[in-house]
VODOFI-109220 format. One record per residue (C-alpha): x, y, z; residue in three letters. Coordinates in steps of 0.5 Angstrom, whole numbers. Layout:
BEGIN
<xx:X; yy:Y; zz:Z; rest:ALA>
...
END
This chain:
BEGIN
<xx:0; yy:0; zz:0; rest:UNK>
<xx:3; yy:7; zz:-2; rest:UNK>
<xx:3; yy:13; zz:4; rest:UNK>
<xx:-1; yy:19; zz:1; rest:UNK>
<xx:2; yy:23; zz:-3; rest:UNK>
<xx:2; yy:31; zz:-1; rest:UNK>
<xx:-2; yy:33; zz:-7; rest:UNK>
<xx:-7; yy:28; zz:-7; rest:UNK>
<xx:-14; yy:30; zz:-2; rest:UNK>
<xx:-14; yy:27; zz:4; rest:UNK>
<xx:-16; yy:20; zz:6; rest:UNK>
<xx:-15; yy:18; zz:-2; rest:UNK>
<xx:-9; yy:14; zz:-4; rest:UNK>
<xx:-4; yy:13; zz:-11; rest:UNK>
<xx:-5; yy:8; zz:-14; rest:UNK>
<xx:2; yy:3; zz:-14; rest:UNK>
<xx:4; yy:2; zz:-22; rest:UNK>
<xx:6; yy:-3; zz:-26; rest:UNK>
<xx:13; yy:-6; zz:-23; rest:UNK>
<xx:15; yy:-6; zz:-31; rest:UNK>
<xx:10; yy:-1; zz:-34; rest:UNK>
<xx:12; yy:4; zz:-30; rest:UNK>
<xx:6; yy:9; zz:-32; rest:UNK>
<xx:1; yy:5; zz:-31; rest:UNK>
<xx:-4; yy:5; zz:-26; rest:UNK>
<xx:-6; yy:-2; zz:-22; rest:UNK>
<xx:-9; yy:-5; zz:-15; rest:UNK>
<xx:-7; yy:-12; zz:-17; rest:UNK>
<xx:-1; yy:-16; zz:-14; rest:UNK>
<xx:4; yy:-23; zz:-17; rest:UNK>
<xx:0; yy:-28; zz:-12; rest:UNK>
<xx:7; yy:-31; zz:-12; rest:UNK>
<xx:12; yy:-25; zz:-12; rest:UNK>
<xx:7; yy:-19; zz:-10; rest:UNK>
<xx:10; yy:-14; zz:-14; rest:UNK>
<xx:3; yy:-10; zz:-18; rest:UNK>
<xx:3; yy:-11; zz:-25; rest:UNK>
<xx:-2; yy:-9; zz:-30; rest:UNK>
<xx:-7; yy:-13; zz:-34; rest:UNK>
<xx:-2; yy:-15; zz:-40; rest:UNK>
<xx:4; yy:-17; zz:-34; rest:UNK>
<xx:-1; yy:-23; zz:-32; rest:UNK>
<xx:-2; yy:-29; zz:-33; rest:UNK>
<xx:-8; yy:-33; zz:-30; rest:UNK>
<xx:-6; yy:-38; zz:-25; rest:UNK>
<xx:-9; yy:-44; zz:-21; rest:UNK>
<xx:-9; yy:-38; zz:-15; rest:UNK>
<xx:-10; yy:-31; zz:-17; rest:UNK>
<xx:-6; yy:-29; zz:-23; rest:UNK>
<xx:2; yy:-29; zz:-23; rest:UNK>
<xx:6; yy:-25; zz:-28; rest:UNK>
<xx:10; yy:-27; zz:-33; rest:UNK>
<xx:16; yy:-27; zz:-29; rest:UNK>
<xx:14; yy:-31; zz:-24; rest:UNK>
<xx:11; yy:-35; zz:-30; rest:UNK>
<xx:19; yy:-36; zz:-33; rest:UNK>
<xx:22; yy:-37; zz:-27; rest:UNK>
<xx:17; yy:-43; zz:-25; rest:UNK>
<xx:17; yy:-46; zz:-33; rest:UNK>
<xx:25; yy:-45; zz:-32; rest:UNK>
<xx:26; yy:-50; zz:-26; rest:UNK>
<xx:32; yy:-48; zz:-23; rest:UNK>
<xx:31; yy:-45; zz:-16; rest:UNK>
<xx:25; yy:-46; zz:-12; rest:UNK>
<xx:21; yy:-40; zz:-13; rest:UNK>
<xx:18; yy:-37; zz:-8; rest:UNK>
<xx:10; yy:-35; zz:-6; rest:UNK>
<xx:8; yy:-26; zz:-5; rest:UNK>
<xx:10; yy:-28; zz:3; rest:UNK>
<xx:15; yy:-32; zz:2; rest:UNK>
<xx:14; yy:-40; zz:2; rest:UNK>
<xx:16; yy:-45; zz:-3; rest:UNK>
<xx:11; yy:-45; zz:-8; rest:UNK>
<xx:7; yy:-51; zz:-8; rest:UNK>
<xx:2; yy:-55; zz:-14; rest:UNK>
<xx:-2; yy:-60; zz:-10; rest:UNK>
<xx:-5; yy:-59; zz:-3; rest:UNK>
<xx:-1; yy:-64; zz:1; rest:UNK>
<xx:-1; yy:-62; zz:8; rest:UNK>
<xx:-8; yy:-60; zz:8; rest:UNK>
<xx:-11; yy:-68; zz:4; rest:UNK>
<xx:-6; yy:-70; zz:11; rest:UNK>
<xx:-9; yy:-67; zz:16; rest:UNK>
<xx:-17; yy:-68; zz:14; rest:UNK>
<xx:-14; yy:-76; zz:13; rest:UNK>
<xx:-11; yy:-75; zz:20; rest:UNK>
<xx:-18; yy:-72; zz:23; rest:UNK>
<xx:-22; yy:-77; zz:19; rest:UNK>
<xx:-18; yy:-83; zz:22; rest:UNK>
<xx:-18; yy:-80; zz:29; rest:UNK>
<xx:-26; yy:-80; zz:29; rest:UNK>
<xx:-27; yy:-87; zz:26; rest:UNK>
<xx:-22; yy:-89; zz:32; rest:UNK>
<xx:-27; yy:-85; zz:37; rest:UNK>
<xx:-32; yy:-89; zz:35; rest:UNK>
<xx:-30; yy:-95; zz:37; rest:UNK>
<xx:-26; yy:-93; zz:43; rest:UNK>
<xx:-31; yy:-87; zz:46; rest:UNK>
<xx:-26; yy:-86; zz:52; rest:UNK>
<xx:-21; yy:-83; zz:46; rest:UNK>
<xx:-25; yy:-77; zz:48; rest:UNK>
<xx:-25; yy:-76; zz:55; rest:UNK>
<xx:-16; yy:-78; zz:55; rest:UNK>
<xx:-16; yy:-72; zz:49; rest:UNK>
<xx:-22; yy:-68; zz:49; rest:UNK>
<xx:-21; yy:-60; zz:52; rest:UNK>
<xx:-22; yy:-60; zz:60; rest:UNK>
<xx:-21; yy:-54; zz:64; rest:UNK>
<xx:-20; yy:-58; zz:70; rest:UNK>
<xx:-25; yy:-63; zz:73; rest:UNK>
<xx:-26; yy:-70; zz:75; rest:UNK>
<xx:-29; yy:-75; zz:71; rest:UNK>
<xx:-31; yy:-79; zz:78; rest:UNK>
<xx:-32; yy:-78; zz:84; rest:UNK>
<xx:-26; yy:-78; zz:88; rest:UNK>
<xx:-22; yy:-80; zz:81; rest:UNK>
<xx:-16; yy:-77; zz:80; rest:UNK>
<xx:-16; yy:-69; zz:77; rest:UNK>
<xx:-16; yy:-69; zz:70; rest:UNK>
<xx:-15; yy:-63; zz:65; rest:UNK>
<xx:-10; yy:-57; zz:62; rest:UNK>
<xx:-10; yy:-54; zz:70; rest:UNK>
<xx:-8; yy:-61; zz:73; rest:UNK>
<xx:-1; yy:-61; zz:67; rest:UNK>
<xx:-4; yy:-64; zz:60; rest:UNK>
<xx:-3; yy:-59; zz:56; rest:UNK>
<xx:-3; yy:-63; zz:50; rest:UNK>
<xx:-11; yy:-63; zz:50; rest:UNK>
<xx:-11; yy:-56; zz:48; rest:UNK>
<xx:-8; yy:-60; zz:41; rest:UNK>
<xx:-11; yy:-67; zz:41; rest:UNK>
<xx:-18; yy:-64; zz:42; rest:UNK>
<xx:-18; yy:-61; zz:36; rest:UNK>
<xx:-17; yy:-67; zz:32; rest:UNK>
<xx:-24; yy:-70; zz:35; rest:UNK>
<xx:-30; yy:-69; zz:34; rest:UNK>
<xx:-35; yy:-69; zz:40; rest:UNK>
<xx:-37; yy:-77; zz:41; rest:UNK>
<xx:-44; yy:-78; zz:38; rest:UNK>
<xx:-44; yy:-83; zz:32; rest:UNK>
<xx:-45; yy:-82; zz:25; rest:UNK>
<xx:-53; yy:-80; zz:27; rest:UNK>
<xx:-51; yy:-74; zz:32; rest:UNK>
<xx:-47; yy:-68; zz:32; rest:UNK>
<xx:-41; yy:-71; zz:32; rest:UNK>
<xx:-42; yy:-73; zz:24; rest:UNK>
<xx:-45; yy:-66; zz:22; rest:UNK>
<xx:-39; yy:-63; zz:26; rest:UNK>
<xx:-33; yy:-68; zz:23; rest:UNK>
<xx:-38; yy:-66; zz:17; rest:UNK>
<xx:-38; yy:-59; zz:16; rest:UNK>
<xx:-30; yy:-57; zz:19; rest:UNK>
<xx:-28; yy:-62; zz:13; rest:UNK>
<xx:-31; yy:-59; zz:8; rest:UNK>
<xx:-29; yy:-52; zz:10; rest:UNK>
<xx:-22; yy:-54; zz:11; rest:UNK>
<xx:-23; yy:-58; zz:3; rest:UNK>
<xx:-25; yy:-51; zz:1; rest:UNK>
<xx:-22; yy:-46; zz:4; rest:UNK>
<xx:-14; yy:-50; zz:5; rest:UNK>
<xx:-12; yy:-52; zz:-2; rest:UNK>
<xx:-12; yy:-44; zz:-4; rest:UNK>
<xx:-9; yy:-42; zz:2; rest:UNK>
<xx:-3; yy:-47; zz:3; rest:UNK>
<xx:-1; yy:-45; zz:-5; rest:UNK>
<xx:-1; yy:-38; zz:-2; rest:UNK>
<xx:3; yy:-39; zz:4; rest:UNK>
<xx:7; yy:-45; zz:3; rest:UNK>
<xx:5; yy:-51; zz:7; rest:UNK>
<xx:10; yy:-50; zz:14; rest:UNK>
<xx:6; yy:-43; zz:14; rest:UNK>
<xx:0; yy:-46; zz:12; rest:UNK>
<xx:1; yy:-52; zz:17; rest:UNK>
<xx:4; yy:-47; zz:23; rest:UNK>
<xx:-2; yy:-42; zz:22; rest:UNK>
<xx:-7; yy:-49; zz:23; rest:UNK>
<xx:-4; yy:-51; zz:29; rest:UNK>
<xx:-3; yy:-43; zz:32; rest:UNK>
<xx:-10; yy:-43; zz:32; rest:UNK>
<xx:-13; yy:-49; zz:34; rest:UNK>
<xx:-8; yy:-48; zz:40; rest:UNK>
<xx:-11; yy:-41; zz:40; rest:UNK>
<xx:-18; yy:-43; zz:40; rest:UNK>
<xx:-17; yy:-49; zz:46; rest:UNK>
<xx:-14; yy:-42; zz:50; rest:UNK>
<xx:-20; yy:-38; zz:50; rest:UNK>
<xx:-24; yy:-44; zz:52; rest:UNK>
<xx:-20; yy:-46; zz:57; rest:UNK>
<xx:-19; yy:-37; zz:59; rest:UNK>
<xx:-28; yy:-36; zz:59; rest:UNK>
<xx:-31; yy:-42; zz:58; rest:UNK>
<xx:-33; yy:-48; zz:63; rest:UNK>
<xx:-27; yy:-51; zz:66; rest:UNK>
<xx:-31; yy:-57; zz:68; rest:UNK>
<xx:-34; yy:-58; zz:61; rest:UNK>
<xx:-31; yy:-62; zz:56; rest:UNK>
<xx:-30; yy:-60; zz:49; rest:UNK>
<xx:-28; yy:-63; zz:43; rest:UNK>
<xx:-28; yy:-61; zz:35; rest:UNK>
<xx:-23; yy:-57; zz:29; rest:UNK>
<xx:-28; yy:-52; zz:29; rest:UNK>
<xx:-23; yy:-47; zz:33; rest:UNK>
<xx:-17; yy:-49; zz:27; rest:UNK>
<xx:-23; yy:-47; zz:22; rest:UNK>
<xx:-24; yy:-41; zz:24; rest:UNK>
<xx:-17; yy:-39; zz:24; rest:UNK>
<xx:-16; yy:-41; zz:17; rest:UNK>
<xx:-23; yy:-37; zz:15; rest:UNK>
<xx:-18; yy:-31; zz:19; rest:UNK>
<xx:-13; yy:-32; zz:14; rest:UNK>
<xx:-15; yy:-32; zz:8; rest:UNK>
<xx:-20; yy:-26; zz:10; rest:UNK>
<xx:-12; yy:-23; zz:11; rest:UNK>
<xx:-9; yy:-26; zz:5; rest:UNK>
<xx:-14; yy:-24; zz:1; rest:UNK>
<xx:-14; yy:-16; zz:3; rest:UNK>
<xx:-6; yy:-16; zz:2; rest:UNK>
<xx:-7; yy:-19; zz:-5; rest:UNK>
<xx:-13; yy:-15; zz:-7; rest:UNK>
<xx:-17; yy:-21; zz:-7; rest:UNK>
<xx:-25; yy:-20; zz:-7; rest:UNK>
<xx:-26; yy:-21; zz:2; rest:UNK>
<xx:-34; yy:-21; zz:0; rest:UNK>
<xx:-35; yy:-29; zz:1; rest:UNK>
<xx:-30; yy:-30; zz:5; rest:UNK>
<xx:-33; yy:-24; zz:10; rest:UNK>
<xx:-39; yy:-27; zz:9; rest:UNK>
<xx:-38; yy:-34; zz:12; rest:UNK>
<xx:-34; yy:-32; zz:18; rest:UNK>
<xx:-41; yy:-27; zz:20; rest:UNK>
<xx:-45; yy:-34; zz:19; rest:UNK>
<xx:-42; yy:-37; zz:23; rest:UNK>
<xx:-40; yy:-33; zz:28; rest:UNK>
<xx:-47; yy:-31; zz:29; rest:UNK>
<xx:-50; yy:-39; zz:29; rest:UNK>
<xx:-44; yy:-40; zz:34; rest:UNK>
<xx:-47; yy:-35; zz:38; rest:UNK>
<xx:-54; yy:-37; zz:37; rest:UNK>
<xx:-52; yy:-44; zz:39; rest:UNK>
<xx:-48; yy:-43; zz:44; rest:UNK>
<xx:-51; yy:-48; zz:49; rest:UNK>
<xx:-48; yy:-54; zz:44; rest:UNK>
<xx:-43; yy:-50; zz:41; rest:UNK>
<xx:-36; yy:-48; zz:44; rest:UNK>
<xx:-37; yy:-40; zz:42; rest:UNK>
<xx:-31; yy:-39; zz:45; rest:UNK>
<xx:-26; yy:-44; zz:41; rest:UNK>
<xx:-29; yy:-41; zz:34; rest:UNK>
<xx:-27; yy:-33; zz:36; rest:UNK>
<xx:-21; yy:-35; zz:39; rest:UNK>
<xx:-18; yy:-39; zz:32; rest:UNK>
<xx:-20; yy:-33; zz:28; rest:UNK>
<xx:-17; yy:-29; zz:32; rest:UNK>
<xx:-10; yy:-33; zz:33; rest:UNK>
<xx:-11; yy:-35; zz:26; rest:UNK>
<xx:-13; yy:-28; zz:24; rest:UNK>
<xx:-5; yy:-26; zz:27; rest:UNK>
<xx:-1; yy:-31; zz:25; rest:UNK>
<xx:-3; yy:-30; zz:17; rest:UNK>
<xx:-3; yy:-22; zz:18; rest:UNK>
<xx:6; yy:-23; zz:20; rest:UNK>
<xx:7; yy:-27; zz:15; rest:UNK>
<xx:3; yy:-23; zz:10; rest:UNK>
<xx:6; yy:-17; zz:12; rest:UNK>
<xx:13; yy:-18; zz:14; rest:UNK>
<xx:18; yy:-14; zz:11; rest:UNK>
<xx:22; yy:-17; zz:5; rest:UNK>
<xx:29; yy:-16; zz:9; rest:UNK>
<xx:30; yy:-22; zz:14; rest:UNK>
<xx:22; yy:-24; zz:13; rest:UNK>
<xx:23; yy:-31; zz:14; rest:UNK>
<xx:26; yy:-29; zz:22; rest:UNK>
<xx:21; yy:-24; zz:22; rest:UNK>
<xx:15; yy:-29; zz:21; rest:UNK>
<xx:19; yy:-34; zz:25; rest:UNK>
<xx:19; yy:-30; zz:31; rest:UNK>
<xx:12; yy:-28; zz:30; rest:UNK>
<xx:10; yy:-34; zz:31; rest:UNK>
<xx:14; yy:-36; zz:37; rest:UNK>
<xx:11; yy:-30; zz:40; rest:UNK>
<xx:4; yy:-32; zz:39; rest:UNK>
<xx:5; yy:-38; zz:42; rest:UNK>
<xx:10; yy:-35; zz:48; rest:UNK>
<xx:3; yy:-31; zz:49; rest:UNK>
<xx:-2; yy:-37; zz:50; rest:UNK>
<xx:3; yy:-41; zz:54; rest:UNK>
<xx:3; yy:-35; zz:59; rest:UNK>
<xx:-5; yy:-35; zz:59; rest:UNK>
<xx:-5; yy:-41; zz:59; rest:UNK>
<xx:0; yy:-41; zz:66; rest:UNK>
<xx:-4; yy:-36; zz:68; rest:UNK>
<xx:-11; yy:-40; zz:68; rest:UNK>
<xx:-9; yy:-46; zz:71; rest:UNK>
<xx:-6; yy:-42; zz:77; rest:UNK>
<xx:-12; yy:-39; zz:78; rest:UNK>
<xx:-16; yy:-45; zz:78; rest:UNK>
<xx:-12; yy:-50; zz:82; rest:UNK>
<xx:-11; yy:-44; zz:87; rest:UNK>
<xx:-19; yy:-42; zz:88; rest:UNK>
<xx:-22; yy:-48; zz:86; rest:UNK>
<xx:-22; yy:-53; zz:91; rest:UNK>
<xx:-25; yy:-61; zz:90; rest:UNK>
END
């Protein structure tokens, strides 16, 4: 985006140019490189529309070339066919062993029965915080375990293949991850810490954050995307006796971070600035996460 320029009314901005036809005006941007170009320096592409060097440099082969934020530009959708794998297998399995949901679903900090021995993130498992993203709640194929599985599914099928092209699949799988860590925090910081929750709906809904992101950098058309999110959050809140509301504002919101430091990292040492980011995010969930389960396991008493 460029800075006003001082003869231009306040409030409006120049227009970039074209990185080879300078006296052209053009709001749109290489999906690989990032750089504006104008109509005649296009080229369609699977994603978006690349220039015509990004375009050589791919037909060229040589040195891998790079996406508008930095990662290895990928054809296929590899980490995103995996992690649905990984989700599909884990619910089958929960289907045959109920209790996977128990050992692994998000927990505040609770027992599962009387005098039984405190369970949850307060009392050390972490790792329910991402574990609990790749269950769905146990309810079988008729219930709303299948329609949860269902729906997380389908929106990871549609909305992943485009955005692990345009990030690169470690970015792509690190915003995943960030933001069903993210999601689980905010259930864990304001929801009920006696309530088990399970679902990848909070790791969704961070990459529905990211590709709201993604598309305002490129100059993409946000309408759809924007609209999903709306719907969504609206059903979540409508629905959030049944719904963990909190897990689906958390993911988009984390998600909605770890895209917008990649995305808007300087060129100059990026790849640092976008690693350093991302430990950030996580070091700030890792101190909420200690601060709540000091607060639950000084207060509350069993």
């Amino acid at each position: 985006m460029t800075a006003p320029d001082a003869d231009t009314p306040a409030g409006r901005e120049v227009p970039p140019t074209c990185f080879r036809h300078p006296n052209r005006e053009t709001w749109v941007s290489c999906v690989r490189c990032g750089r504006p170009a104008c109509p005649d320096c296009l080229r369609q592409a699977a994603v978006g529309q690349q220039c015509v060097e990004c375009v050589q440099q791919g037909n060229q082969g040589g040195r891998r070339a790079r996406s508008a934020f930095g990662g290895r530009v990928v054809a296929n959708a590899t980490v995103t066919w995996t992690l649905i794998g990984i989700n599909v297998l884990l619910f089958l399995v929960e289907l045959g062993y109920p209790n996977l949901a128990n050992d692994w679903g998000l927990l505040g900090y609770a027992r599962f029965a009387t005098g039984g021995k405190l369970q949850g993130i307060a009392a050390g498992q972490w790792y329910r915080l991402i574990t609990s993203a790749f269950l769905p709640p146990a309810t079988g194929l008729g219930g709303l375990g299948f329609l949860d599985i269902l729906f997380n599914m389908w929106a990871l099928f549609v909305v992943g293949p485009a955005l692990e092209q345009l990030l690169g699949r470690v970015r792509f799988l690190a915003v995943y991850l960030l933001s069903a860590v993210g999601g689980g925090v905010a259930f864990f910081l304001i929801g009920q810490y006696y309530v088990l929750a399970l679902g990848a709906s909070g790791a969704v809904f961070g990459l529905f954050g990211a590709w709201f992101v993604v598309a305002r950098k490129l100059r993409l058309d946000i309408r759809g995307i924007l609209t999903v999110i709306v719907i969504n959050l609206v059903f979540s809140f409508v629905y959030r006796s049944t719904i963990a509301w909190q897990d689906h504002v958390g993911g988009l919101i984390v998600g909605a971070a770890a895209a917008a430091a990649f995305a808007y990292a300087p060129r100059k040492n990026r790849t640092a600035v976008q690693v350093a980011a991302a430990v950030a995010i996580l070091a700030v969930l890792v101190v909420l996460v200690i601060f709540r389960s000091h607060q639950l396991t000084s207060q509350i008493g069993f």
